[in-house]
N, C-alpha and C positions, 0 to 999 in steps of 0.2 A: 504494500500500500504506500504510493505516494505522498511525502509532506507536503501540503497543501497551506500556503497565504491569502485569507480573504479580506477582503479591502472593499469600499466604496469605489466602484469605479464610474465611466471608464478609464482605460488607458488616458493619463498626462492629466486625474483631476489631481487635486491638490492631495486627497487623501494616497494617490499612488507616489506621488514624491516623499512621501512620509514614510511608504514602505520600502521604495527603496532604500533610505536613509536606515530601516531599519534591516537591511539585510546587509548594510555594510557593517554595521555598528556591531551586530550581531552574527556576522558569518552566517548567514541563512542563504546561499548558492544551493541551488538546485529543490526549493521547493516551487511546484505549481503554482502557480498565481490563478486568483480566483475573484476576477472583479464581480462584485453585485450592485443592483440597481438602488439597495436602498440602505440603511443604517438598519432597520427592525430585521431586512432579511440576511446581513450577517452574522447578527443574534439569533434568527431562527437556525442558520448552518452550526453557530457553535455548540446549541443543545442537542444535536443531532451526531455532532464528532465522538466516532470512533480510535481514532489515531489519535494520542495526547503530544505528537508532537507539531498535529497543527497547531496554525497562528490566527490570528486574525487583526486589524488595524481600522483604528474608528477615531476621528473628529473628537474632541472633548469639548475643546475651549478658546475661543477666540477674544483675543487684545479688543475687540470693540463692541463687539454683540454679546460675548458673556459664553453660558452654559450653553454648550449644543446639543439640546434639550432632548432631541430624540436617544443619542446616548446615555447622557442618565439617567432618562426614564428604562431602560433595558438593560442598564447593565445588574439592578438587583435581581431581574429577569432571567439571568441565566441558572439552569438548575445544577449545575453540578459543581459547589462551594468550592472546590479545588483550582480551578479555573481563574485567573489571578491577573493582574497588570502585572508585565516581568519588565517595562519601559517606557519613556515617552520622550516624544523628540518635538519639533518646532519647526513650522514651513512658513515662510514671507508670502505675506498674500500681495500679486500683484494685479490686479484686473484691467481688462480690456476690453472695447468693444467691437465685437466682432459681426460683422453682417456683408449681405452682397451690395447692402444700401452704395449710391456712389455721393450722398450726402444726407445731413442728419432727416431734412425735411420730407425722405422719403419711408421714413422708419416711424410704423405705427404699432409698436408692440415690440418688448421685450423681455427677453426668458431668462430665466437662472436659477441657483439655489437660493433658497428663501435670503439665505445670511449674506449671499454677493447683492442680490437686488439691496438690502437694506444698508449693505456698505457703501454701496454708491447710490443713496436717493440722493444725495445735495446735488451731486455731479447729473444725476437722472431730470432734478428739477430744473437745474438750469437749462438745462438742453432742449425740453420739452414741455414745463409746466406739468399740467395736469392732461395734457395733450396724447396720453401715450397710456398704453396696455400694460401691466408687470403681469407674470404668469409664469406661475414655481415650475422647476426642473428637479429631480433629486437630484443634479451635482451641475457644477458647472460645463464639464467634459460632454455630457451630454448634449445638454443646453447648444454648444457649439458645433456637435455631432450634426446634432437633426436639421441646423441651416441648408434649405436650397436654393440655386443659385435661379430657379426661378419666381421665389420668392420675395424679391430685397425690401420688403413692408418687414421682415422679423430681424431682430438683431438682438446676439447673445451677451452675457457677458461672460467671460471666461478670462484664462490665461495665454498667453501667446505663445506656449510647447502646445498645446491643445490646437491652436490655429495652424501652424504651422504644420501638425503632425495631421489633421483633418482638410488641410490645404483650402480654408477658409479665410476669406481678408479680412482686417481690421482696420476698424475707420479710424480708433482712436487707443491712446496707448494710457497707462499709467492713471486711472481714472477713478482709484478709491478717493474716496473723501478724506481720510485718516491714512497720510502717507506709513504710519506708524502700523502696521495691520499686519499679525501673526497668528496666526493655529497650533493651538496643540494637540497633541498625537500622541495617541496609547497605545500599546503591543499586549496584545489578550493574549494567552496560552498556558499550559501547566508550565508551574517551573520545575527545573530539573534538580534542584536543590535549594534548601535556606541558606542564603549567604547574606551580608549585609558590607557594604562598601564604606562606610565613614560618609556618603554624601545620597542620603536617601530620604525618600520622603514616603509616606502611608495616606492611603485613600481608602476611606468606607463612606457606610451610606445606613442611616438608622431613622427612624422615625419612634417619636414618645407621643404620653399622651397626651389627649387636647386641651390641657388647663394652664393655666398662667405659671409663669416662669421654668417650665421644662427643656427648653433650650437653653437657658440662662446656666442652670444647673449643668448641662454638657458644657458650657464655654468656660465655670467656674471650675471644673475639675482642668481640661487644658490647663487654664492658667495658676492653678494651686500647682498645679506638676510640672512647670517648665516648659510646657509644650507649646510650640511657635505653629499654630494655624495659617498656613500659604492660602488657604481656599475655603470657601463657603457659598452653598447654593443651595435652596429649596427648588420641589416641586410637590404640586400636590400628590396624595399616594390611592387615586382615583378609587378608595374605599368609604372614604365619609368627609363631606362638604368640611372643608378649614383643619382635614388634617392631613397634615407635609412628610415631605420623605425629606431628608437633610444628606448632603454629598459635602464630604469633608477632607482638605487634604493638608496636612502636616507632617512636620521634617521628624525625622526620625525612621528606625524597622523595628518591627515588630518583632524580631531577635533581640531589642537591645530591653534590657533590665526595665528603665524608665516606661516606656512606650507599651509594654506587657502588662505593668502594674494599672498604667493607666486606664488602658484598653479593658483591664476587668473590672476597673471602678466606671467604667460608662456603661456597660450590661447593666449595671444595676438601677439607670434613669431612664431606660430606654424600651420600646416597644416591641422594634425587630431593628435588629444591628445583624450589619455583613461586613467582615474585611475584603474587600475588594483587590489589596495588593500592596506592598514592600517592593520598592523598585529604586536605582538611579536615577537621581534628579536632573533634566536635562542640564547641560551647560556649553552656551555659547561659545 
């Protein structure tokens, strides 16, 4: 049985530069690549893995939009607890607008992933007003795929490996709004052993109950213990109106002394708690 990588695809979105990134970082040559169309349906392949030494590569977190909300709502989703972040790495988002348009005024509707459309409305309004279509893609690769040249009323936005590799023009280059614009990148898979690096950081995901100050209570034990919180995001836990699932990520592994003790004084404020993963902290 083939090692298998599955990814948001397709080929040249941003989430394939992320895996390649991790097949260097990690010596991962010769497993199958395995693009899929959506985020929920690479979470459907990993509950279905047979082979523990597949992989899989999902979107978390973006420098301007925040939580990439389909990820963490699936990642407590996956049923077999073993199954772990073993990494996560960082892509520059660059966006472009890609169409057969031969100027803006001929561009009546534009496609993309929900988070490019929203990176570039300023850039979308000034071009167009209210004058113009947005209309979701699951990735941007796509979005730039499905352009045809007897179309030029649709125009994507994507990246320009994607144009280039689809041999699609671009009318315009460099078009985020926040020239500051990064993704982060998680590597799903069993790990092959507990180890811990001196430069790590721990992601889980818990939900308490729904009464006044029970989050406060999780942030008080953190900071009774030294624990430096990188990350925080709710979402609701689509079981009862106003109550949240909590995605949390702080420096430390959960091999080390501190991070264990802590981690058994949060079971005990919490409703359902999952370690999600001990991994290296990217670094620039």
């Amino acid at each position: 049985m083939k090692n298998q990588i599955y990814f948001l695809g397709p080929k040249t979105s941003y989430t394939d530069f992320a895996k390649e990134q991790f097949i260097k970082t990690f010596n991962l040559d010769g497993y199958v690549e395995k693009p899929m169309r959506t985020i929920t349906a690479v979470i459907s392949e990993i509950n279905n893995w047979e082979n523990k030494k597949n992989l899989a590569v999902l979107p978390i977190e973006n420098s301007i939009e925040g939580t990439v909300k389909e990820t963490i709502d699936n990642l407590s989703r996956i049923n077999d607890s073993n199954i772990k972040i073993l990494g996560e790495t960082v892509v520059s988002i660059e966006h472009c607008l890609v169409t057969y348009a031969k100027d803006f005024s001929q561009i009546k509707k534009i496609i993309s992933h929900p988070q490019a459309l929203s990176q570039c409305y300023d850039y979308i309004y000034s071009k167009f007003q209210d004058n113009i279509i947005l209309e979701p893609e699951t990735s941007t690769a796509n979005a730039v795929r499905s352009l045809t040249e007897n179309d030029p009323t649709i125009a994507a936005i994507g990246n320009k490996f994607s144009a280039n590799f689809y041999n699609k023009p671009m009318l315009d280059t460099d078009i985020n709004d926040e020239k500051f614009n990064k993704t982060r990148f998680i590597l799903i898979g069993y790990p092959e052993k507990n180890k811990t690096t001196n430069n790590d950081k721990t992601s889980i995901t818990f939900s308490t109950e729904n009464k006044s100050g029970t989050l406060c209570d999780i942030l008080t034990i953190l900071k009774e213990n030294d624990i430096n919180m990188t990350y925080i995001s709710s979402r609701p836990s689509r079981k009862s109106l106003g109550e949240y699932t909590f995605y949390i990520d702080f420096d430390g592994n959960v091999l080390d002394d501190k991070v264990s003790k802590t981690m058994f004084k949060l079971l005990q404020h919490v409703k359902t708690f999952k370690h999600l993963g001990s991994y290296p902290k990217f670094n620039d």
